[in-house]
Steps between C-alpha positions, in 0.01 A plus 500: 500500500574669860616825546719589779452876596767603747858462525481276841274275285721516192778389741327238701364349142916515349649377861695804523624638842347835430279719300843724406615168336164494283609859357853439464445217255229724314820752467776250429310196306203628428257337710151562347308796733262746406343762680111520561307783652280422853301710722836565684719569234751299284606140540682233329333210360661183294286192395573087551489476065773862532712296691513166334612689209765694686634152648505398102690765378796449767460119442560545093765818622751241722445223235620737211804628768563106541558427127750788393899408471636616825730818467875434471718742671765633297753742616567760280855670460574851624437773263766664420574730178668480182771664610548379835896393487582804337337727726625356814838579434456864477251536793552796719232353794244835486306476227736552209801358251788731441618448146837269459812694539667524142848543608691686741711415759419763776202436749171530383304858612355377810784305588744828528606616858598843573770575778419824721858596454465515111185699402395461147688685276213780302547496117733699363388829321603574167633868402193704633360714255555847421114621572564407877334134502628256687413227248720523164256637214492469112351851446839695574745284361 
């Protein structure tokens, strides 16, 4: 069993460009390394029987990946809600749906246009009353 104690080792042992590679694949397939304490300080250190088993497990990995029913690609309709026809046709565009208009032959509210000649005319006032109000009350009738 030989050890291989540096990352420039690791590399040169794998045929990889560069000792980066050697930790990428420990990050992103799990390539067997553990750390081991020296005189200098921390290193990483894999094994020839670490590897074989490595080279194994992605062997048995792409064979299972071979043997599954490739994925069929299925489009799926737009979601749209129950209600979708009947709420389009009273859409106002900003966020809301005004209620159907249930009769009525003048505009609707917003649709109403005011001409600067004709201001609106203020509600009429019934009788005031005889307290001084303005507003007609039930108290002095």
């Amino acid at each position: 069993m030989a050890q291989y104690r540096t990352l420039k080792e690791i590399a040169r042992r794998m045929q990889w460009k560069s000792p980066s590679t050697v930790l990428r694949r420990h990050k992103l397939d799990d390539f067997p390394l553990y750390l081991d304490w020296t005189a200098r300080g921390l290193i990483w250190v894999t094994s020839d029987d670490l590897i074989s088993l490595w080279e194994q497990k992605k062997v048995q990995m792409s064979q299972g990946a071979r043997l599954k029913r490739p994925w069929k690609w299925r489009h799926k309709p737009a979601y749209r809600p129950y209600n979708w026809r009947l709420r389009g046709k009273n859409r106002t565009y900003n966020g809301t749906v005004r209620p159907p208009i249930v009769g009525g032959s003048g505009p609707a509210p917003h649709e109403r246009v005011f001409s600067p000649s004709q201001p609106p005319a203020a509600p009429a006032l019934k009788k005031p009353c005889t307290c001084g109000t303005p507003v007609e009350c039930s108290a002095h009738d």
